[in-house]
C-alpha positions in Angstrom: 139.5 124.5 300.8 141.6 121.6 300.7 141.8 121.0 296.9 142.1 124.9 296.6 145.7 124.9 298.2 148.4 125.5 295.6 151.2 124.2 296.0 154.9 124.2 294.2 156.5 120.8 293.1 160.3 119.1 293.4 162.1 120.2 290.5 162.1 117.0 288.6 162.8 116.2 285.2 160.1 115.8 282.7 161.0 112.1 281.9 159.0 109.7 279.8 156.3 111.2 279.3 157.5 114.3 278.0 159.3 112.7 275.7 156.5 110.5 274.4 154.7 114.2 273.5 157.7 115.6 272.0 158.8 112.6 269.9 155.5 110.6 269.2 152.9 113.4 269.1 154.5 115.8 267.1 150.9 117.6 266.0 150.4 118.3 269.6 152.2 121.8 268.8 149.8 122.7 266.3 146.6 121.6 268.3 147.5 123.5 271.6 148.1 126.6 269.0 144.4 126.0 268.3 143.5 125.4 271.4 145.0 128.5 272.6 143.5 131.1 270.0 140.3 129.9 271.7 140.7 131.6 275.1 142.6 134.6 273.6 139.8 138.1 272.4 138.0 137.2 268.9 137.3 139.6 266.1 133.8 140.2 266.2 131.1 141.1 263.0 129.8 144.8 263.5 126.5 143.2 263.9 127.3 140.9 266.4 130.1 143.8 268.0 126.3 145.6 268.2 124.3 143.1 269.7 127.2 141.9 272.5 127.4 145.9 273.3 123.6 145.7 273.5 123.6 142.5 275.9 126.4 144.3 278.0 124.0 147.0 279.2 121.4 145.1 281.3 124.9 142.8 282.8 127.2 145.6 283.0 125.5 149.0 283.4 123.0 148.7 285.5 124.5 149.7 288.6 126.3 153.1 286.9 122.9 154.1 285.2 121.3 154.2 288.3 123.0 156.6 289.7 121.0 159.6 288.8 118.6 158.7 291.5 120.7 159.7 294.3 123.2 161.9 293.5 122.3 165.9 293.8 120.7 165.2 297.1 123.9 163.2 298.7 126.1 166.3 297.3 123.6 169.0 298.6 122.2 167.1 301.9 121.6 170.0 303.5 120.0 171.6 300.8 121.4 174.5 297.5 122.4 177.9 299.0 123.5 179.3 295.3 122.6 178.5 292.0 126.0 178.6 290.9 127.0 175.7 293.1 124.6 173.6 291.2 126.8 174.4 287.9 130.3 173.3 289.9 128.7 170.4 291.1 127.3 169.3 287.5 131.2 170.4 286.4 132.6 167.8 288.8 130.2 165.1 287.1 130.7 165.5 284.3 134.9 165.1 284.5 134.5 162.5 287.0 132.8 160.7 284.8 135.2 161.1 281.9 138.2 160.8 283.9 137.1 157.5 286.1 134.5 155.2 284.1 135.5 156.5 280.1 139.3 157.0 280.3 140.5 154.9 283.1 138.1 152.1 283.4 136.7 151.4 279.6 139.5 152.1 277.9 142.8 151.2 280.0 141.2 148.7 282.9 138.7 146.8 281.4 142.3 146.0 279.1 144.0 144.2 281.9 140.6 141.6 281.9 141.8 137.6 282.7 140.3 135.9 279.3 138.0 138.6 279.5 137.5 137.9 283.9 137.7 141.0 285.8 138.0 142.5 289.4 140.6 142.6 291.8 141.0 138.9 292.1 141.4 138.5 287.7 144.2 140.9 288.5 145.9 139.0 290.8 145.5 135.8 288.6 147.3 137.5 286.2 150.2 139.2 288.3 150.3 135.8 289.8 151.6 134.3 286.2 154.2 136.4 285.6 155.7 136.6 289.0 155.7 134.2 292.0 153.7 136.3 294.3 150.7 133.3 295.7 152.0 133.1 299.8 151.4 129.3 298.9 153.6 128.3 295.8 151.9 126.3 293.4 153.9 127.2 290.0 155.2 124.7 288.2 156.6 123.7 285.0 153.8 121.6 283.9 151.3 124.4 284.8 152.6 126.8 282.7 152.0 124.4 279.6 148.0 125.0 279.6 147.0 126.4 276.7 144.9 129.1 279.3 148.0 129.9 280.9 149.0 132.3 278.7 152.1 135.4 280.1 155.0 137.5 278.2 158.2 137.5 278.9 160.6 140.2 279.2 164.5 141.1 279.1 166.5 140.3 282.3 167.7 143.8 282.8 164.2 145.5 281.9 162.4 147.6 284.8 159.9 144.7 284.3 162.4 142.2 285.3 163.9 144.5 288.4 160.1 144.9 289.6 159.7 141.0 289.7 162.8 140.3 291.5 161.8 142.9 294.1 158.3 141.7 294.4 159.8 138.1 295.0 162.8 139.1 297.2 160.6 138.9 300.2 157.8 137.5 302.1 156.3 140.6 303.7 155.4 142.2 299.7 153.8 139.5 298.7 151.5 139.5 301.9 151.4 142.9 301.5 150.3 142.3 297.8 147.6 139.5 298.9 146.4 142.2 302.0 145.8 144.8 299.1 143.6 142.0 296.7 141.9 141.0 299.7 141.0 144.7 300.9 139.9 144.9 297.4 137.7 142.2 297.7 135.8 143.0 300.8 134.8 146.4 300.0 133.1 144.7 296.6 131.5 142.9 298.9 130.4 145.6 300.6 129.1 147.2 297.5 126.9 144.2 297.3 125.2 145.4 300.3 125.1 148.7 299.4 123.8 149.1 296.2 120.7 147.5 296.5 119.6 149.4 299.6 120.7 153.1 297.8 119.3 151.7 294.8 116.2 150.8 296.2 115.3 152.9 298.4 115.9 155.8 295.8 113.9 154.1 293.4 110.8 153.7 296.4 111.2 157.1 297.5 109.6 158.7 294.0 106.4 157.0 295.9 106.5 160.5 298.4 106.9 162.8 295.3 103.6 162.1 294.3 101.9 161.7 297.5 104.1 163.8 300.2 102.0 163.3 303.4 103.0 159.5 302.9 105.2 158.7 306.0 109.0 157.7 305.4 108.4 154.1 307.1 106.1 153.3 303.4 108.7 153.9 301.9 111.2 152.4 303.8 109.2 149.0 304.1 108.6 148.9 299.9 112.3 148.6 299.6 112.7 146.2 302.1 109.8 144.3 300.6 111.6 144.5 297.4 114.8 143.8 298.6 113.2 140.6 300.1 112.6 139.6 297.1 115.4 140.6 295.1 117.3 137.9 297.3 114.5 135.4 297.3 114.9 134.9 293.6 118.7 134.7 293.4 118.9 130.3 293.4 116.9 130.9 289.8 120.1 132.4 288.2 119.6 135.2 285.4 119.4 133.1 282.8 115.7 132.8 282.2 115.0 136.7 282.9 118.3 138.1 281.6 116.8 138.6 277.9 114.7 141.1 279.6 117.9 143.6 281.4 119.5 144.9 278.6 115.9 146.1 276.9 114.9 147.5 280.1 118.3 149.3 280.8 118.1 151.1 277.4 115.0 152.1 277.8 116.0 153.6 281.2 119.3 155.2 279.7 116.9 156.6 276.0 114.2 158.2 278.6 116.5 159.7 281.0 118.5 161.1 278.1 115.3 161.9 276.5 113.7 164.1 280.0 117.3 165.5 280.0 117.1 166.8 276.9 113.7 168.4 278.0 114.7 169.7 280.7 117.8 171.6 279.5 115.4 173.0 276.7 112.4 173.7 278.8 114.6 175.0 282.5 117.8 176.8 281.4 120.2 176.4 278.9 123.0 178.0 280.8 124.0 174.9 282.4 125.9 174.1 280.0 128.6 176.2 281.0 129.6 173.4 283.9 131.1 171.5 280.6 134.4 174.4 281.0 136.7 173.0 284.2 136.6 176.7 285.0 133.5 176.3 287.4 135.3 173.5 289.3 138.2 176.0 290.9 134.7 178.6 291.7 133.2 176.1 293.2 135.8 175.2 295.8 136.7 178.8 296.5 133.1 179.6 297.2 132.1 176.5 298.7 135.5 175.6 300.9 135.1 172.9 303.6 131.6 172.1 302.7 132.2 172.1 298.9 135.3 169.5 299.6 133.2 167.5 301.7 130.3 167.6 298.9 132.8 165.3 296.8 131.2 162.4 298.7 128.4 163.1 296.7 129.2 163.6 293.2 131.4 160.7 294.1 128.3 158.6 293.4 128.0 159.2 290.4 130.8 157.4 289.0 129.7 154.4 291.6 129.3 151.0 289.5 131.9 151.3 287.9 134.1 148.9 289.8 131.3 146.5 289.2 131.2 147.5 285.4 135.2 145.6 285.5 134.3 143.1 287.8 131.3 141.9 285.2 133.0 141.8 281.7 131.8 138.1 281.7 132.1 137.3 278.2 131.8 140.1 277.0 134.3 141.6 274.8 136.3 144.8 275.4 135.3 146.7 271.9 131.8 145.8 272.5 131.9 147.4 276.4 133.8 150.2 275.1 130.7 150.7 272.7 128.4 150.4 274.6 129.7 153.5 277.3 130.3 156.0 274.6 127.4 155.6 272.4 124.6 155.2 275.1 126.1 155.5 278.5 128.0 158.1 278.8 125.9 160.6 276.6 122.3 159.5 278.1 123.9 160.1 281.5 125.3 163.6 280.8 122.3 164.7 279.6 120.4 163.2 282.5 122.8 164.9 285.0 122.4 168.3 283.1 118.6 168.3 282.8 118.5 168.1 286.6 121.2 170.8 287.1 118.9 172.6 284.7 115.7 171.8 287.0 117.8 172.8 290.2 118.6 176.3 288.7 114.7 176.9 289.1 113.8 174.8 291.3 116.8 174.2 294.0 113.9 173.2 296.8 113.3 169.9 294.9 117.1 168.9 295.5 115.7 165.6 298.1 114.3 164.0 294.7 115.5 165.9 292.3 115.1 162.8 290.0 111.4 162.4 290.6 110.7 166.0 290.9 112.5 166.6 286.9 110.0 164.3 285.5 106.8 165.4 283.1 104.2 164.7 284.9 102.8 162.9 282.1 105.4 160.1 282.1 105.9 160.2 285.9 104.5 156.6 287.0 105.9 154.6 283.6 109.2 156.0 284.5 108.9 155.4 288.3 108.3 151.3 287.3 111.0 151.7 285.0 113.6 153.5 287.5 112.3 150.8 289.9 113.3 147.9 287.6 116.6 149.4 286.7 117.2 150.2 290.5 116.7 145.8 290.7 118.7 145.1 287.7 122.0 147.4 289.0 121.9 145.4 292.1 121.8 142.2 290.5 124.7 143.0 288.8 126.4 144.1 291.8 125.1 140.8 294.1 126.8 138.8 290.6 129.7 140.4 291.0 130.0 139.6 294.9 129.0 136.3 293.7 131.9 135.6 291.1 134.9 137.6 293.2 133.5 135.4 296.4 134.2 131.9 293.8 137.9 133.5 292.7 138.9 134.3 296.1 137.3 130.8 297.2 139.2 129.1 294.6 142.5 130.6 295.1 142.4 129.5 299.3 141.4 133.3 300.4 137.7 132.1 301.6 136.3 129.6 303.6 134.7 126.4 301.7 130.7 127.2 300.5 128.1 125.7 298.5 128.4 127.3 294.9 125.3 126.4 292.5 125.4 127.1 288.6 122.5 128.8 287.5 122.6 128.6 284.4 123.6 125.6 281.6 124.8 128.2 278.6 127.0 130.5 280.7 130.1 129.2 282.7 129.9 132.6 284.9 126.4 132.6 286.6 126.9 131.2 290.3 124.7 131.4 292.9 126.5 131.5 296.5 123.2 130.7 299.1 125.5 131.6 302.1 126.5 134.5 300.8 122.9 135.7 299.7 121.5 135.3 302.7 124.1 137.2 304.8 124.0 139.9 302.2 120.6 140.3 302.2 120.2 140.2 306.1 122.8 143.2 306.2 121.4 145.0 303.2 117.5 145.2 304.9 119.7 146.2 308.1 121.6 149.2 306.2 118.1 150.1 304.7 116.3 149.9 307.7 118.4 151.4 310.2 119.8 154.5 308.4 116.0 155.3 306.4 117.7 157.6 304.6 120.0 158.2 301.4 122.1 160.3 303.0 124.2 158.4 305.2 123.8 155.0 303.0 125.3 156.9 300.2 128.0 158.1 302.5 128.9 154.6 303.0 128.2 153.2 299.5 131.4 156.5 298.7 134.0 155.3 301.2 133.5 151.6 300.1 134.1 152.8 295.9 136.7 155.0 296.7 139.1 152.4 298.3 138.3 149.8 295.7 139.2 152.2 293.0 142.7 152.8 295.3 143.5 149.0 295.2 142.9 148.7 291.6 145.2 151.6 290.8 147.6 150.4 293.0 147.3 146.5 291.1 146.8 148.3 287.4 150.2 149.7 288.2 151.9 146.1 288.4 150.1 144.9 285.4 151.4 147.3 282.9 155.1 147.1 284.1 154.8 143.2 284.7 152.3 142.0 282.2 152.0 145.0 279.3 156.0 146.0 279.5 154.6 149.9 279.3 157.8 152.4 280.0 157.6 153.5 283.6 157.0 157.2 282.3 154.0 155.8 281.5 153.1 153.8 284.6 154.7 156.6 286.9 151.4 159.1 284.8 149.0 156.9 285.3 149.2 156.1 288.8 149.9 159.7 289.3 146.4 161.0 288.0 144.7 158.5 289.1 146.0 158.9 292.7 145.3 162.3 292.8 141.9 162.5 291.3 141.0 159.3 293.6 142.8 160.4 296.7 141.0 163.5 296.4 137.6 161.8 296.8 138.9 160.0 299.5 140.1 163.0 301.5 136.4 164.2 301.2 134.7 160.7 302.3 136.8 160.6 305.3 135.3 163.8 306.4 131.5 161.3 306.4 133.5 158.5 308.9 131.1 159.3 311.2 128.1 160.0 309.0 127.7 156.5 308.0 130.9 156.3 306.3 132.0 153.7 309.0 129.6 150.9 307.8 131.5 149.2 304.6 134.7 149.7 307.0 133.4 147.4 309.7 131.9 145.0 307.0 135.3 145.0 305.7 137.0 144.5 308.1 135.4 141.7 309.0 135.3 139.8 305.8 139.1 140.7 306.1 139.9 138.9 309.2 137.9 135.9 307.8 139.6 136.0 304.7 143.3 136.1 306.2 142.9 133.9 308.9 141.2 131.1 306.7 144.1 131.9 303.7 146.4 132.1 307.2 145.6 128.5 308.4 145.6 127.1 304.8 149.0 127.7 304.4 150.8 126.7 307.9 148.2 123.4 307.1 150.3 123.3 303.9 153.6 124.1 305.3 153.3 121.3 308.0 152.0 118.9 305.6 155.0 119.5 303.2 157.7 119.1 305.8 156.0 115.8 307.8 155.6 114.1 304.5 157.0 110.3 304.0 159.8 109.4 302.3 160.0 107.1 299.4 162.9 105.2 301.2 160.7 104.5 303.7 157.7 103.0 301.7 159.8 101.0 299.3 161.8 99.5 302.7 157.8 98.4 303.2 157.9 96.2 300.3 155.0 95.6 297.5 152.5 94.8 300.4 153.5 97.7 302.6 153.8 95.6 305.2 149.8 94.7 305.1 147.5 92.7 303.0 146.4 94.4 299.8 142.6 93.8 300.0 140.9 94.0 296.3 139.3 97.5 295.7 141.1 100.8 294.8 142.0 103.4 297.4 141.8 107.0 296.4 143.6 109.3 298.9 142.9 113.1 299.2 146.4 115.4 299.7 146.9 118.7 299.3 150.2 117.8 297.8 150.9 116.9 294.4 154.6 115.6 295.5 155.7 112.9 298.1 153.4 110.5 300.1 151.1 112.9 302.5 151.2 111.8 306.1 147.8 111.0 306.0 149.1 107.3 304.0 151.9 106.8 307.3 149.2 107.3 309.8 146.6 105.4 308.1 149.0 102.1 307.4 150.2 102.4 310.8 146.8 102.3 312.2 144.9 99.3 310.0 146.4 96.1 309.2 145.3 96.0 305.5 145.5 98.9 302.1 143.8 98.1 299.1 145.3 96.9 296.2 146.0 99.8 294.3 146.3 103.4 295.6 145.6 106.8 294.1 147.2 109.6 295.5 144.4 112.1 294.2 145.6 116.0 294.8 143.0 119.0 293.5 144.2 122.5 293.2 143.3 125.4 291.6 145.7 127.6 289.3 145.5 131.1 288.9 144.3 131.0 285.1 140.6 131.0 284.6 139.8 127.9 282.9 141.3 124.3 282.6 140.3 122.6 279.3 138.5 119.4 280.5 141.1 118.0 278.0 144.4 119.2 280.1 142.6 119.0 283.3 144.4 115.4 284.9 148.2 115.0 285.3 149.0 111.0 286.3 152.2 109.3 287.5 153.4 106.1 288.8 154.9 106.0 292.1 157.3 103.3 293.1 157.9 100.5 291.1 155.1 98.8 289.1 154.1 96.0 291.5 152.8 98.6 294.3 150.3 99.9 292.0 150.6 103.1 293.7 149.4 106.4 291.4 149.5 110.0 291.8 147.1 111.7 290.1 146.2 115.8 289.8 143.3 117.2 288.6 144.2 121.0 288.2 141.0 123.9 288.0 140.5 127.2 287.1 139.3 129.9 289.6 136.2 129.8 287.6 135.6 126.1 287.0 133.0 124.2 289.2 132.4 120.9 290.6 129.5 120.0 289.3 126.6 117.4 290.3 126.7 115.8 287.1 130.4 116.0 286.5 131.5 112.0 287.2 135.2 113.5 288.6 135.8 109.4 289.6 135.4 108.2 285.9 137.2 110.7 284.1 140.2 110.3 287.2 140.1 106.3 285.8 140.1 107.0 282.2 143.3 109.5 282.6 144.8 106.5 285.1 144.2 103.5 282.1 145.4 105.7 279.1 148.2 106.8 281.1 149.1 102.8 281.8 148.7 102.1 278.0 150.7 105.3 276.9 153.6 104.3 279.4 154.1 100.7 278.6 154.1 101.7 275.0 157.2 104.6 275.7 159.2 102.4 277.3 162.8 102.5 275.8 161.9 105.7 274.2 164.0 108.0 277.0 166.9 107.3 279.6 164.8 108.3 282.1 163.4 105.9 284.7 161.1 108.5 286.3 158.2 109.0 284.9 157.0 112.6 285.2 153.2 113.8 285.1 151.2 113.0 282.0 149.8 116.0 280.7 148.5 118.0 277.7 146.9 115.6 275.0 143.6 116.7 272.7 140.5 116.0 273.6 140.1 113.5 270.2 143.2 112.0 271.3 141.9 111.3 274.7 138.9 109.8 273.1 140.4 107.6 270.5 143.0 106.0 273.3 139.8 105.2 275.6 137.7 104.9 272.5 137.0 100.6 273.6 136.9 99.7 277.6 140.1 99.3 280.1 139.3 95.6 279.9 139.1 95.1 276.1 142.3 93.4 274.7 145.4 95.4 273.8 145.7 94.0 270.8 143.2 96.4 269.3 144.7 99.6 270.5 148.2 99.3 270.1 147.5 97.5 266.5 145.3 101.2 265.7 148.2 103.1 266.9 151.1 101.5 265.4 151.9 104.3 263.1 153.2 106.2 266.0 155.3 103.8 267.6 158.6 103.8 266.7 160.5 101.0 264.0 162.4 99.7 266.7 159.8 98.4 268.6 156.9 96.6 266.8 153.9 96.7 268.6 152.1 93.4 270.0 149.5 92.0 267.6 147.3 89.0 268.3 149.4 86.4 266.5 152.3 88.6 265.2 155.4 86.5 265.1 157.5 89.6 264.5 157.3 91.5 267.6 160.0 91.3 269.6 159.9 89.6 273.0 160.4 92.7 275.0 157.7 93.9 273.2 155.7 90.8 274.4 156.6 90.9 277.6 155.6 94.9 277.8 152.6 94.8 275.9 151.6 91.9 278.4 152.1 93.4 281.8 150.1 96.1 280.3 147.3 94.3 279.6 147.4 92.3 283.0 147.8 95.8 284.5 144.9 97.2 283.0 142.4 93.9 283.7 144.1 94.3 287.0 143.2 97.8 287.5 139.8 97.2 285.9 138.7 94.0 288.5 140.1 96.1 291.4 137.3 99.2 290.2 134.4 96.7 289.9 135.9 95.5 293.7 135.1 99.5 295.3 136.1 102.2 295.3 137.1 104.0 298.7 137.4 108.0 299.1 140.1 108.3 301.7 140.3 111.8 303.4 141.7 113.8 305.9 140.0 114.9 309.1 142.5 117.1 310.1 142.5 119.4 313.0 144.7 122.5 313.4 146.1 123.4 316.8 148.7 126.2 317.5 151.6 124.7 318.7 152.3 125.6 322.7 154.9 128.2 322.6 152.6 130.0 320.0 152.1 134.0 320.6 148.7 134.7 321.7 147.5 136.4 318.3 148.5 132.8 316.5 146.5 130.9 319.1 143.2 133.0 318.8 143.9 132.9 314.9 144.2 128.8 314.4 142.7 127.6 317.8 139.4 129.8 318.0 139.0 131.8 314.2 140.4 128.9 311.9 138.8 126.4 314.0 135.5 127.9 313.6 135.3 128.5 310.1 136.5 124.8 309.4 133.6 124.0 311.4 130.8 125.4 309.9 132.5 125.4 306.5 131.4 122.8 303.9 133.7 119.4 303.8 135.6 118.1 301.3 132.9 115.3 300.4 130.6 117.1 300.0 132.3 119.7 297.6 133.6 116.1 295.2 130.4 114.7 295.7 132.2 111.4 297.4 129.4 108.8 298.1 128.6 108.8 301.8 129.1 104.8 301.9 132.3 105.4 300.1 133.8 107.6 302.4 136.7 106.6 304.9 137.7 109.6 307.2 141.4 109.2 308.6 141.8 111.6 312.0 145.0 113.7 312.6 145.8 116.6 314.7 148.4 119.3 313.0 150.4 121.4 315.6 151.5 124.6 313.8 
């Protein structure tokens, strides 16, 4: 995406305008304090901690709580030779669980959260602020003033500092950084396919347990039926059912605790014993290969739990924390060990060992309700693809696609249609063409078990760069976690050719589409950078540039947010006449997760006054949206006349003749310099704001023989500046964009040319445009052509 390039700026000094903040708005410092507190973790109530930790289970839990559908048959596919193996298996469970999901993810993962943001792209935001790892620059001095962008800072000679100067020391690691995020990313992705047809499909197949002649094709058409519809209903956003999630996911985690409880009590007690590590070395020396390779099996039921990061939403840590070890994690150790207890009597039921546990009194009412919680898990995976697709869209990783907020109340809840369509196609094609758990859940393993690998391998960079923890710590951490996850993967690798293959190949090709498009994005940059036009050459142009200034207002779209773009050259070269005053208009996204509306524009005046030439940057978050009703235009003129009226009234205030980007004012600031129209009279402003301009020059009132004639003269050409820029508005307004096309330059190697020429190519083609993504009138548009060798 063209506004999502970041890019890094010519170390310039902050000038005027910086010194306007610092000398003129000395509150600023306490209001960006405030402003600040706002984004960083609040201290909750104990009855709101309880009702957030509530809410957290329909959004968060749903995919981990479903796992007890699936899980004994994947690890006994072939079916239970001893009793005892049952108690290893329900051994391996248990600590999986508490190693995995309670130790590392809820209470040292779900830590490293991006103003409470999470996945493997939040991660990468955050390593991205404390060291310059982003392939395409974009940090800047000015950027690192938001009140979002918050980072530590650490000793010279720390480990800290030695691991940032090697991470920046060359290229190839911070591709190799960018590789691992992006690896990350795609196998989330393939989660989203995954979980709803395990989820589903376990969920349908309690149909057989109560009629068993019923042929496996029922059952696989119910889930695709419901999968269907799972999909369908995705444009309508969560927001008008999500009330209902948490509710229902209780209910699901109280009964399964509940029938667990019942069935420890009513089948055998002794399975308690699995709770004593003791039965894991047993099982292994009785089991050998086939008890290793039954690790892709219990490896489900820690599955979700990459989702449960990736959807912290706005939910607090304490309240997730909660949540997991006051209902979670009990209800699903009891629900594990009431069908171990089951199994010890009845190890022929192992294929629905779920279904086959349940009182036959309560069977159908907990069928609907395994069913709904089966739909809510996936939802919360498909949210999650939804939201990492939006970060790694935002950050240049992903081609440009429509992204539709759901919901009015909550910033997070996106709806991708692209994406749900292609999700849903491959999820009724996993369902379909495997028909059976088995082989889907040997997939839905080797897609969790690399996921949890990447974030290991990220969680170590974040607590020597961002938490400063002593690399005895670090070096434990990774350590444990590599060997209990590496162990897993060992055993998944053993079911490559049992479906395990499937989330590889959707990886990989998410991957290739991922690189190539972040790939082309940053030679496009690279080129545009180095062919850009000098500011010699457009002030040996003269105020007219050579051409007749027609009335109107020009915005230009660059990916730069320095120099003219070449765009500008090829477009003066081409026509014989520029509008009167000309906006270079540059969008990028930063890796924090929210610009305040109030910090969002940056302005500056290029050139001398009489070319009414502007630069003007309008910075986002990877979670902030363009929306339909967002008038971008208006609030890009407002930050363009206050920054006209602030200049003019800083003149003489600094030795600086360069005026630098205007940036961080309050929102009631904002509002009280714009409070009358760009064409009222100065008079009025500058006379309600001359308690902040300094004694030695008096601002301009109406009739005020006191003000000095400098002060005249300013306060003049700023009001003939402003009704100039005001009549040139009411002339048009033109949207003046790029339509660029990327070509590998001749004496490219063959893997470049099939990358830009063919890959590239194609994605720009059937990628959304620019326009369409700002919501330029069609009738306002003006498309410039250029070709970019690379």
């Amino acid at each position: 995406m063209a506004s999502e390039v970041e890019i890094d700026e010519d170390n310039t000094t902050k000038g005027s305008m910086w010194v306007l903040e610092q000398k003129l708005d000395q509150p600023m410092d306490e209001e960006a304090g405030r402003l600040r507190n706002m984004y960083r973790e609040k201290k909750f109530s104990v009855i709101l901690l309880l009702r957030l930790a509530f809410q957290s289970l329909g959004v968060v839990y749903g995919d981990l709580g479903t796992s007890p559908l699936y899980v004994f048959y994947n690890t006994f596919p072939h079916g239970i030779q001893d009793t005892e193996d049952v108690i290893g298996a329900l051994s391996l469970i248990i600590y999986s669980l508490t190693l995995i999901p309670l130790l590392k993810y809820v209470f040292i993962v779900c830590r490293a959260n991006d103003n409470g943001q999470g996945g493997t792209f939040a991660l990468y935001s955050l390593l991205c602020r404390h060291a310059k790892v982003k392939t395409i620059p974009n940090q800047h001095r000015t950027d690192e003033e938001l009140t979002t962008y918050s980072r530590t800072t650490f000793h010279e000679k720390s480990f800290a500092a030695k691991t940032k100067r090697w991470l920046e020391a060359h290229a190839s690691r911070r591709n190799t950084l960018l590789i691992l995020v992006l690896v990350g990313t795609c196998m989330v992705i393939g989660d989203g396919i995954l979980t709803p047809a395990i989820s589903v499909l376990s969920a349908s197949g309690g149909i057989k347990v109560d009629y068993p002649k019923l042929s496996n094709d029922v059952v696989v058409l119910v889930a695709v039926v419901i999968l269907v519809g799972l999909f369908s209903v995705q444009h309508y956003g969560t927001d008008r059912v999500g009330w209902l999630f948490a509710p229902v996911v209780l209910l699901w985690f109280l009964m399964i605790g509940g029938i667990g409880i019942y069935n420890i009590c009513n089948y055998d007690t002794s399975v308690l014993r699995a709770f004593s590590p003791v039965y894991i070395y047993r099982y292994f020396k009785r089991g050998g290969k086939d008890g290793w390779t039954s690790l892709g099996g219990i490896m489900l039921s820690i599955t979700g739990t990459e989702a449960l990061f990736a959807d912290l939403a706005h939910f607090p840590v304490s309240a997730i924390q909660l949540a997991f070890t006051v209902v979670v994690f009990p209800c699903l150790l009891l629900a594990y060990s009431g069908q171990a207890a089951y199994l010890m009597e009845n190890k022929e039921h192992v294929v629905n060992a779920f279904y086959h546990s349940i009182p036959e009194k309560i069977y159908w009412p907990m069928f609907i309700v395994a069913t709904l919680a089966a739909v809510i898990g996936s939802q919360a995976t498909i949210s999650a693809t939804f939201s990492i697709i939006k970060q790694a869209l935002a950050l240049g990783c992903f081609p440009r696609v429509k992204v539709v907020h759901t919901s009015k109340k909550f910033l997070g809840q996106i709806y991708i249609p692209d994406i749900n369509w292609i999700l849903m196609v491959l999820c009724i094609a996993v369902t379909a063409g495997f028909r059976n758990q088995s082989q889907i859940g040997n997939a839905y393993g080797t897609a969790v078990v690399i996921v949890m690998l990447a974030t290991t391998l990220l969680m170590t960079l974040i607590m020597l760069l961002v938490w400063h923890c002593h690399w005895i710590l670090v070096l434990l951490f990774t350590f444990f976690s590599l060997v209990v996850e590496c162990t897993y993967f060992s055993a998944v690798l053993f079911k490559i050719d049992q479906g395990g293959w499937v989330p590889l190949v959707i990886a990989a090709a998410f991957l290739v589409i991922m690189f190539v498009w972040h790939y082309g994005t940053v030679k496009r940059y690279e080129f545009e950078m180095h062919s850009k036009v000098s500011m010699a050459w457009i002030l040996g142009l003269g105020p007219s540039l050579g051409l007749v200034r027609v009335p109107g207002i020009g915005l230009v779209y660059t990916e730069l947010a320095s120099g003219v773009p070449r765009i500008f050259s090829h477009f003066i070269t081409n026509l014989p006449a520029i509008h009167s005053v000309v906006v270079f208009v540059c969008v990028k996204y930063l890796p924090v997760y929210t610009v305040p509306v109030e910090e969002r524009f940056l302005v500056k005046r290029i050139g001398p006054k009489n070319f009414h030439m502007f630069r003007c940057v309008a910075r986002y978050g990877y979670k902030d949206l363009h929306k339909k009703n967002d008038d971008f235009e208006k609030q890009l003129f407002n930050n363009l006349f206050l920054f006209v009226r602030l200049e003019s009234m800083m003149e003489g205030c600094s030795d600086s003749e360069e005026y630098s980007l205007y940036g961080q004012q309050t929102q009631q600031s904002t509002e009280f310099l714009l409070k009358d129209d760009a064409t009222t009279s100065l008079d009025t402003t500058i006379s309600s704001l001359d308690s902040i301009v300094p004694a030695s020059r008096s601002p301009m009132r109406g009739n005020n023989t006191g003000a000095s004639s400098s002060g005249k003269e300013s306060g003049q050409t700023e009001g003939d500046e402003l009704e100039f820029l005001s009549s040139c508005r009411d002339a048009g307004v033109v949207h003046i964009m790029g339509n660029t096309v990327v070509r590998a330059r001749r004496e490219s190697g063959i893997h470049k040319k099939v990358a830009i020429d063919y890959i590239y190519a194609f994605l720009r083609k059937i990628c959304r445009e620019n326009s369409v993504i700002f919501n330029v009138p069609h009738e306002s548009l003006l498309n410039v052509g250029q070709i970019f060798y690379v």
